[in-house]
C-alpha positions in Angstrom: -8.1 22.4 42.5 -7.0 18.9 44.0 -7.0 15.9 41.9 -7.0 12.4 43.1 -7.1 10.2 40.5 -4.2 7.8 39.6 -4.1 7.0 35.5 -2.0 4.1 34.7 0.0 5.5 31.5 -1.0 3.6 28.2 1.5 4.8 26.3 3.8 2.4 23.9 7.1 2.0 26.6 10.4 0.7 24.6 10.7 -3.0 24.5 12.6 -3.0 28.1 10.3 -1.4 30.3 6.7 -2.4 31.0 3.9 0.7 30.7 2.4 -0.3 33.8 5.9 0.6 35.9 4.7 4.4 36.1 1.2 6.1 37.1 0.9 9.7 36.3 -1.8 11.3 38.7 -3.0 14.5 37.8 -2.0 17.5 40.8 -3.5 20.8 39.5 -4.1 22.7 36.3 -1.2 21.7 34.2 1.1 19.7 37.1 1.4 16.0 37.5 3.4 13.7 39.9 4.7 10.7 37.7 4.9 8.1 40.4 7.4 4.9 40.5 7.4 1.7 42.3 8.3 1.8 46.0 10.2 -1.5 45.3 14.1 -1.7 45.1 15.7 -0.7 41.9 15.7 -3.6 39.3 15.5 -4.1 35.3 11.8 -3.6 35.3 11.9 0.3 36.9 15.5 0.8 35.6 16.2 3.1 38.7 12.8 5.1 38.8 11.8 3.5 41.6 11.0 7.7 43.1 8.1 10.2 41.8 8.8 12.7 39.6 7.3 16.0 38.7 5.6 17.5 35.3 4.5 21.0 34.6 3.5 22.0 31.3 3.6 25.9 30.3 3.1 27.4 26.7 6.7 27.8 26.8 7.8 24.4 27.3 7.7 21.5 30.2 9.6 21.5 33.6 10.6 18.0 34.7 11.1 17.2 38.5 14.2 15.1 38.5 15.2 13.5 35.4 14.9 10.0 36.0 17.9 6.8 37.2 19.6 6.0 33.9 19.7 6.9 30.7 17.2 4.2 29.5 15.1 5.6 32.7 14.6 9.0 31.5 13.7 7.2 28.0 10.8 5.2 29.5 9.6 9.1 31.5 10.0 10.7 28.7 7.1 7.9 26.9 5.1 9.0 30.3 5.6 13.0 29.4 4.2 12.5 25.9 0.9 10.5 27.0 0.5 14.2 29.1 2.0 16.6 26.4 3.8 17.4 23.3 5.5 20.1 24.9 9.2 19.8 24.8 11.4 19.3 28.1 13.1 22.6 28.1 14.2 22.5 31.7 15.2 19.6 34.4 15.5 20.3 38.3 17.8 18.0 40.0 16.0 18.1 44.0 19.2 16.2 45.2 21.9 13.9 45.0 20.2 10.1 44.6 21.0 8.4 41.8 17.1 8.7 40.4 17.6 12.6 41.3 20.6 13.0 38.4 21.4 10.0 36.5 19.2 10.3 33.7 20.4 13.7 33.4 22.6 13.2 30.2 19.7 11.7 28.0 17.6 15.4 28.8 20.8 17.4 27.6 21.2 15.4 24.7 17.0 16.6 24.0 18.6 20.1 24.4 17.0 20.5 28.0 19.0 22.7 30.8 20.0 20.9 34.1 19.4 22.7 37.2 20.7 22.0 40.5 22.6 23.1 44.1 25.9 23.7 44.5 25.8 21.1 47.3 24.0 18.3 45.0 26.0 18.7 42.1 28.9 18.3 44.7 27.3 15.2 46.9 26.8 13.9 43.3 30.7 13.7 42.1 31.0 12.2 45.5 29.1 9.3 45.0 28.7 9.2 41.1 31.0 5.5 41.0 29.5 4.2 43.8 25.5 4.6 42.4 26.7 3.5 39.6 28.4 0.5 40.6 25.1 -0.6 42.6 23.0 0.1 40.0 25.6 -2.0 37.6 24.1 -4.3 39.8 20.2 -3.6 40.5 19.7 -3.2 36.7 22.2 -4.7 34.6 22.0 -3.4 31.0 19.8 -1.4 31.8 22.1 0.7 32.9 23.7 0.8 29.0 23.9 4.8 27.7 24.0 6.2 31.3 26.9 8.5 31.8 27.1 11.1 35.1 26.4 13.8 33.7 25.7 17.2 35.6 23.9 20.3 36.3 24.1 23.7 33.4 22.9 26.2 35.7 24.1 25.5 39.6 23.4 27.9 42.7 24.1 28.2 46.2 20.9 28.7 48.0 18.4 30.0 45.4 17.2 30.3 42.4 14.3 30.8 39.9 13.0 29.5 36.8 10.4 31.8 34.7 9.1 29.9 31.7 5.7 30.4 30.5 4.2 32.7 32.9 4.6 30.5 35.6 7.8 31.0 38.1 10.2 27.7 39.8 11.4 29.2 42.8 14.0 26.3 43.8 15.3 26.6 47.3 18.1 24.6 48.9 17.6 25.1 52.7 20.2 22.5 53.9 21.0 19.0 54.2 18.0 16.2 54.8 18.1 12.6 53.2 21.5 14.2 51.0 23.4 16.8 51.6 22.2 19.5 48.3 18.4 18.5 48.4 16.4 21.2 47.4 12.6 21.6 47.1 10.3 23.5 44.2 7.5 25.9 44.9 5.1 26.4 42.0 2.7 29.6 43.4 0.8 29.7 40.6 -0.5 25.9 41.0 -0.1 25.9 45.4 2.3 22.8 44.6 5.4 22.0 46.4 7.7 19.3 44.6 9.9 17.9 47.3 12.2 15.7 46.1 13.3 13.1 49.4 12.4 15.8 51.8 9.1 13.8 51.9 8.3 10.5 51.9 4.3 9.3 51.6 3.6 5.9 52.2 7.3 4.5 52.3 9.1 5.0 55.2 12.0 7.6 54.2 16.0 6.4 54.1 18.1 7.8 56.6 21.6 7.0 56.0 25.2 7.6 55.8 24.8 10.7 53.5 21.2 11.9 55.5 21.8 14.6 57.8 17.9 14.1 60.4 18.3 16.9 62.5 18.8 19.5 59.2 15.9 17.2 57.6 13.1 18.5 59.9 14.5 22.1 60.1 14.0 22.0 55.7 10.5 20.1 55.9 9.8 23.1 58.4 11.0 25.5 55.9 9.0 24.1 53.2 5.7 23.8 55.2 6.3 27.5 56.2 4.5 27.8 52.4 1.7 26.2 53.7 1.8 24.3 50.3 -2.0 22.6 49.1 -0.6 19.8 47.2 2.7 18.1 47.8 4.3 16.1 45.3 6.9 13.7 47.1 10.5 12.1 46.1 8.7 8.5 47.2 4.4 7.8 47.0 1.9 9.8 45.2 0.7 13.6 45.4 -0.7 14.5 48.9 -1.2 17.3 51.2 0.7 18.7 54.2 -0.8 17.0 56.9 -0.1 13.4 55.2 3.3 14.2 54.5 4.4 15.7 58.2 2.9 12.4 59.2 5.1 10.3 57.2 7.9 11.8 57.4 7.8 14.7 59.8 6.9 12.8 62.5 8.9 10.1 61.7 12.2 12.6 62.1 11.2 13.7 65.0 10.2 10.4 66.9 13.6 9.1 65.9 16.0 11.9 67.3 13.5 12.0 70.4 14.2 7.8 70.7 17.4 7.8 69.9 18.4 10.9 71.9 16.8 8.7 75.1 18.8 5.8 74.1 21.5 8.1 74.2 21.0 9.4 77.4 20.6 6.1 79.2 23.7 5.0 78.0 22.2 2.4 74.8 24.4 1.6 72.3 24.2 1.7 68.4 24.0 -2.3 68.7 20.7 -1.2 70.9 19.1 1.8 68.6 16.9 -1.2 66.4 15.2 -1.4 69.5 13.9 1.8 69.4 9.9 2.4 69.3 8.8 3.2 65.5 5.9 0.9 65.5 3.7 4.0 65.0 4.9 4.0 61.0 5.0 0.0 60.9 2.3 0.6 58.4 5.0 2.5 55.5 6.2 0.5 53.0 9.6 -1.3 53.6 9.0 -0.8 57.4 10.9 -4.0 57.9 13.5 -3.4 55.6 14.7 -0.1 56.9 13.7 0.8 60.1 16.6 -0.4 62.2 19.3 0.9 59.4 17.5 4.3 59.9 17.4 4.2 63.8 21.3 3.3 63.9 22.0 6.0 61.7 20.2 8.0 63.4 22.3 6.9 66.7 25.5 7.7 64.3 24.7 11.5 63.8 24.0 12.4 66.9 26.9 10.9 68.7 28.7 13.9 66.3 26.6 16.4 67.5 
């Protein structure tokens, strides 16, 4: 069953963070997407500025990413009790962005087990003092309490979760926006949580740590489950066809553009100029679109 109503969460948030910042739309029997603001990081969304997923069992709730500080996972854990009073038992990390791990310590100390790739846990030590030096900036003490902390339970490729009769199967297929991003099939409930593989209504990041050629060979990997509901790393809950639009095709027009540019003998300096106006319609459009095409231009002159 596919649910489209967004409820704005009414629950009593700590004095720092607002209760309209997060929207928690109901996906399927016992599955929500907890959706942040597509906006930069800042005091208000102390680094949730990403959706997150929720699934309640008899045995205990699964979280989809943990949330981008400390204080962060204390204003989604307010969220998870408007939904249930099911304890947190288990956290998936879907990658390495700072919203995908950061909040990780404040689960643990709930008694919750981490779970992520080899390859995120890694891309995280990698870049641990430099997301935490911008969001030193983006949030100032909001970033108070937040430690890096990391994953309990790590695996290469795959690896699944039974808890309350319903099974996680976690699968890291390869690089896309970072290097360890893995996505979550739920069977039971047809829901795929992708972390950044998919981006709905924000045009995706592709930088310095993305890998877009590997990106569209996971999202292929992940459609291959033909998934009813999609619950993104950016914009609410959705289904296939939205998401291969928003992101898919977004991949693929990019390599295609750039590869041309390529080809004719463009520069980086020219990549900007590249055609995307199909997707001017995302979110931050403006603010990204050139940094993604240059990028782009950046990997495949490796290839």
């Amino acid at each position: 069953m596919k649910f489209r109503l967004l409820a704005t969460i009414a629950v009593a948030l700590p004095t720092y963070a607002l209760a309209d910042v997060l929207e928690v739309q109901p996906v399927a029997e016992d599955v929500w997407a907890i959706i942040g603001p597509m906006e930069q990081r800042d005091p208000e969304n102390l680094g949730n500025n990403a959706t997150f997923g929720l699934v309640v069992t008899g045995a205990g709730a699964v979280l989809i990413d943990p949330g981008g500080s400390w204080q962060g996972a204390e204003m989604l854990h307010a969220a998870i009790r408007g939904v249930t009073d099911q304890p947190v038992t288990h956290v998936i990390n879907t990658g390495g962005q700072d919203h995908r791990w950061l909040g990780n310590g404040y689960w643990q100390a709930q008694g919750a087990t981490v779970i992520a790739s080899v390859a995120a846990v890694a891309d995280q030590q990698d870049r641990a003092s430099m997301q935490m030096t911008g969001l030193a900036e983006l949030i100032g003490d909001g970033l108070a309490g937040t430690e890096p902390s990391h994953a309990d339970v790590i695996f290469e490729t795959d690896h699944t979760l039974d808890l309350g009769g319903m099974s996680f199967e976690i699968m890291h297929r390869g690089p896309a926006h970072t290097p360890g991003d893995s996505f979550v099939w739920l069977d039971e409930r047809g829901v795929m949580f992708t972390g950044d593989i998919v981006y709905v209504g924000r045009i995706l990041g592709n930088g310095p740590q993305s890998d877009a050629k590997s990106w569209i060979e996971v999202f292929e990997a992940m459609a291959a489950f033909e998934p009813a509901n999609i619950v993104p790393g950016h914009g609410p809950a959705t289904d296939l066809a939205t998401a291969r639009r928003d992101s898919y095709d977004y991949l693929l027009n990019l390599r295609t553009r750039i590869g041309a540019l390529i080809e004719d003998g463009g520069t980086m300096i020219d990549a900007p100029g590249i055609d995307q106006s199909a997707w001017a319609y995302l979110d931050q459009f403006d603010s990204l679109a050139g940094r993604n095409a240059q990028a782009t231009y950046e990997q495949m002159e490796w290839e």
